[in-house]
C-alpha positions in Angstrom: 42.0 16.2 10.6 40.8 12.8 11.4 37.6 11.8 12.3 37.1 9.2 15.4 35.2 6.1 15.2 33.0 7.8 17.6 31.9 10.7 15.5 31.5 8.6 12.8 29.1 6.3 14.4 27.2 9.0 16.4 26.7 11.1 13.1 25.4 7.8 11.2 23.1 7.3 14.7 21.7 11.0 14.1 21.2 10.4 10.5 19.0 7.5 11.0 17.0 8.7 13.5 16.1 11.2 11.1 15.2 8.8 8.2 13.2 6.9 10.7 11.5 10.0 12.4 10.5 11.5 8.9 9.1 8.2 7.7 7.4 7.7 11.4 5.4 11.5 10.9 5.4 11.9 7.2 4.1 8.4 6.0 3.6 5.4 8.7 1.1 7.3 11.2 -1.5 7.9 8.3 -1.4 3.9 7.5 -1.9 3.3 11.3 -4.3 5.5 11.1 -5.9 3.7 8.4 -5.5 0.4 9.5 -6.1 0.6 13.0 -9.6 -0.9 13.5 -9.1 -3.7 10.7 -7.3 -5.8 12.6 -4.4 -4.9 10.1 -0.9 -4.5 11.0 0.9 -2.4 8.1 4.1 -0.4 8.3 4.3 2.4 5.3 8.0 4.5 4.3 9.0 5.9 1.4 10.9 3.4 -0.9 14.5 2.7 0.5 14.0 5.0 3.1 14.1 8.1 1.6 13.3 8.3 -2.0 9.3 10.6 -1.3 8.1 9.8 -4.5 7.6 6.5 -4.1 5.7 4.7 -0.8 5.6 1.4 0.5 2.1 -0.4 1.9 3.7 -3.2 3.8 1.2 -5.7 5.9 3.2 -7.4 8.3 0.2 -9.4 9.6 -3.5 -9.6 9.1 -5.7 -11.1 11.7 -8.4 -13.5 11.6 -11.5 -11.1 11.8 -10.1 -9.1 9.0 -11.7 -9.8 5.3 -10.2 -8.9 2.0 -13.3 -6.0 1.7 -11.3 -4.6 5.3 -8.6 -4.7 4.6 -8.5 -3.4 0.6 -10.4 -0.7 2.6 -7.5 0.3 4.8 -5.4 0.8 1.7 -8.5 3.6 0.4 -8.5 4.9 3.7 -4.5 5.3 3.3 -4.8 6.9 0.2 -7.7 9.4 1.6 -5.3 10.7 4.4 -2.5 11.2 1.5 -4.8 12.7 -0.8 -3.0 16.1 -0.8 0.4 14.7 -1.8 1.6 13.1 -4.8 3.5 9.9 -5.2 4.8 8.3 -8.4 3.8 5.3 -7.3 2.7 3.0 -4.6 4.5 0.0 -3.5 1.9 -2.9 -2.1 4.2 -5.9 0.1 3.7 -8.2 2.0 6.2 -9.0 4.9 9.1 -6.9 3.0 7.9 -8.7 -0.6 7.2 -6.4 -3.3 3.7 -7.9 -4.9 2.2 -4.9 -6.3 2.7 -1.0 -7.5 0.0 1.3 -8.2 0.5 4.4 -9.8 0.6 7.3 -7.8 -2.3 8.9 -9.7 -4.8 6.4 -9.2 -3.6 6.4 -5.7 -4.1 10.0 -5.3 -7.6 9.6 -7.3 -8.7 7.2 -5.2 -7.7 9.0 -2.1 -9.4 12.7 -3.6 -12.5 10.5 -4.5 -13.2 8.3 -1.0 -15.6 10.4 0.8 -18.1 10.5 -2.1 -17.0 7.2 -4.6 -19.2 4.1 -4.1 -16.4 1.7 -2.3 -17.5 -1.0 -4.1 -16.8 0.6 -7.0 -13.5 1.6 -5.9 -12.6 -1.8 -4.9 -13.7 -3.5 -7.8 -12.2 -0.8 -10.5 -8.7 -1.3 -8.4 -7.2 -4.4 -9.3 -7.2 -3.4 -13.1 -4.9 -0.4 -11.9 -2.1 -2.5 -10.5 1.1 -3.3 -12.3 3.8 -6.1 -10.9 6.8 -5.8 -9.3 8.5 -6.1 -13.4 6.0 -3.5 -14.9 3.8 -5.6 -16.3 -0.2 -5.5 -15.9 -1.5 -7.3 -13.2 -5.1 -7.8 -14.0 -7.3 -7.6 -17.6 -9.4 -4.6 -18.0 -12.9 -5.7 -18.8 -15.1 -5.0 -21.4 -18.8 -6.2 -22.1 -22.0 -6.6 -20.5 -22.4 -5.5 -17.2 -23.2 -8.8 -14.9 -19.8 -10.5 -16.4 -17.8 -7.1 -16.1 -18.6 -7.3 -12.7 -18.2 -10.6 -11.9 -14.7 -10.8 -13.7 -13.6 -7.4 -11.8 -15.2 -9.4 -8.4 -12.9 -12.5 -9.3 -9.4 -10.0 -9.7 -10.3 -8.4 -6.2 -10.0 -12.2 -4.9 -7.1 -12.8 -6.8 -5.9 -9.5 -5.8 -6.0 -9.7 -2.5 -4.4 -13.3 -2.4 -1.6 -12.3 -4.4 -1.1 -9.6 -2.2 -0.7 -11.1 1.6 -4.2 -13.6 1.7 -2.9 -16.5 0.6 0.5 -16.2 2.4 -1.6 -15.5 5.3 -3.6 -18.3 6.0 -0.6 -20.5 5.2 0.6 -18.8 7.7 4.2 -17.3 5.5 
């Protein structure tokens, strides 16, 4: 029996409508969600398409009246509404670049924690958590007295967030 070019095309049609429905209900409306009064634009899948224990955070743009604080607080707020699922890891991009993976753990902790963590101490403890695209560690943990912990961990959340899609932003990249 031979299969038509027809067939073949309208089964590969039906097949990704599916991959792009299930990302759609399953992953991308709880990053809308999150993102939708930061003036953050941010489309989330599972890695390749359909791999569900791995995610993808991808800004596609971030307006002018969003700050870092905003916009690092989307990605808790993202984590919040996937709280009840677990990930191996977390894939932050920016414009379909790969800049940073967070394990799915912390992702999940942060998520479980949100409602009654000080933010500020989420967002400063965060960068620390982040590996690179290679596997290697993104930021230092610190150690020492408390007023240059937290200025050092202050200092990675700037870097962080220009490494992720800040600096490529206001380049306009």
């Amino acid at each position: 029996m031979k299969i038509s070019w027809k067939t073949s095309a309208a089964g590969i049609a039906v097949i990704l409508a599916a991959v792009i429905g299930i990302n759609q209900f399953r992953v991308n409306t709880h990053a809308a969600e999150a993102m939708r009064y930061r003036d953050v634009s941010a489309l989330a899948y599972y890695r390749y398409g359909v791999s569900p224990s791995s995610i993808v955070l991808d800004l596609r743009d971030v307006g002018p009246e969003s700050s870092a604080a905003r916009t690092i607080g989307g990605l808790v707020d993202f984590a919040e509404n996937l709280s009840d699922r677990e990930f191996d890891e977390v894939v932050l991009v920016w414009r379909g670049e790969a800049r940073f993976i967070l394990g799915g753990d912390d992702f999940r902790e942060m998520g479980r924690t949100a409602s009654y963590q000080n933010p500020v101490y989420t967002i400063r403890t965060l960068p620390e958590k982040l590996r690179r695209p290679d596997g290697s560690r993104a930021f230092s943990v610190w150690t020492g007295g408390m007023i240059g912990v937290l200025g050092a961990q202050m200092d990675d959340v700037n870097d962080f967030a220009g490494q992720w899609y800040l600096d490529d932003a206001i380049a306009g990249r």
